[in-house]
N, C-alpha and C positions, 0 to 999 in steps of 0.2 A: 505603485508597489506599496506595499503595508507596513507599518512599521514590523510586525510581526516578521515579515519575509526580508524586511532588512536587517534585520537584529540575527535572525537564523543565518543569511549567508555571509554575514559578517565574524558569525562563530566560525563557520563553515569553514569560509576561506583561512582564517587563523588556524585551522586544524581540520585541513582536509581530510585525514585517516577517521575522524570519529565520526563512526557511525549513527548515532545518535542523533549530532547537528544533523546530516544530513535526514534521517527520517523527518525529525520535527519541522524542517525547511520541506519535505512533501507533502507532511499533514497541512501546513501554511498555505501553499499553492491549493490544494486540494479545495481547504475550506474558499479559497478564491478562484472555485469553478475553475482556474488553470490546469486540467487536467493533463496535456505533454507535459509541462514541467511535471508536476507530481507522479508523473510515470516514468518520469525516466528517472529520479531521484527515487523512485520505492526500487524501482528495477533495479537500481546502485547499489540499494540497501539491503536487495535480496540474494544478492549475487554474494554480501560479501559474506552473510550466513545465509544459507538455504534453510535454516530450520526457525527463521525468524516469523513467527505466525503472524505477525499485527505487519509488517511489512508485506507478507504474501498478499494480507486481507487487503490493504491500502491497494497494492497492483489489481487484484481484481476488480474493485470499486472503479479505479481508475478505466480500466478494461470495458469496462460498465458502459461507462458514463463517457467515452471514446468510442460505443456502440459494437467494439469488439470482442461479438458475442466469444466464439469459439476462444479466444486467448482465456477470458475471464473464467470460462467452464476446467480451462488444464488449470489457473492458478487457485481457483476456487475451491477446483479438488483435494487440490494441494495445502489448501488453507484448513480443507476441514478434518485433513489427516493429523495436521500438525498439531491442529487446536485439541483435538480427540487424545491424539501420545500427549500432549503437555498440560492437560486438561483445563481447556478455557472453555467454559461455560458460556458465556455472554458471548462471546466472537464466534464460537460454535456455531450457534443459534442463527446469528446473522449469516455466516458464510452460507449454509443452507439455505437458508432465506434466500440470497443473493443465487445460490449453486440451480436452486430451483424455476428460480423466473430466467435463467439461461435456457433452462428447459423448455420452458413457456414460449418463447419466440425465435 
């Protein structure tokens, strides 16, 4: 385990309710190719706002890279609505990126 991923579920557990810890404790997993953990923690983080665009984006990567195509195509769509109403340019860009090689396979 990382010190990154200790230091995140050490805020974590100190203050379960913030959502925050929890994202940066998925992006942590994430970047260590642990992707269940990082999906079930984006999933936690999506659930507790639905219009969190960079948590939607993190579940579909996730979705990805766990080979589940069809989930990653609903969150992905979902990602690039959200990004489009909140206007993120840059995660736009990638979720279609990402929306479109669902396509592809």
């Amino acid at each position: 385990m990382t010190d990154k991923i200790l230091a995140f579920t050490g805020k974590l557990k100190a203050n379960p309710t913030n959502r925050f810890h929890r994202y940066n404790l998925a992006q942590a997993y994430f970047e260590e190719d642990d992707f269940l953990h990082a999906e079930k923690l984006f999933s936690e983080c999506f659930a507790m706002a639905d219009d969190w665009m960079m948590a939607a984006l993190g579940l579909g990567k996730c979705y990805l890279a766990l080979e589940r195509v069809d989930d990653a195509r609903v969150i992905l769509t979902k990602t690039v609505d959200l990004a489009r109403k909140q206007g993120h340019d840059d995660p736009l860009e990638e979720a279609e990126s990402l929306l479109e090689n669902c396509s592809s396979t």
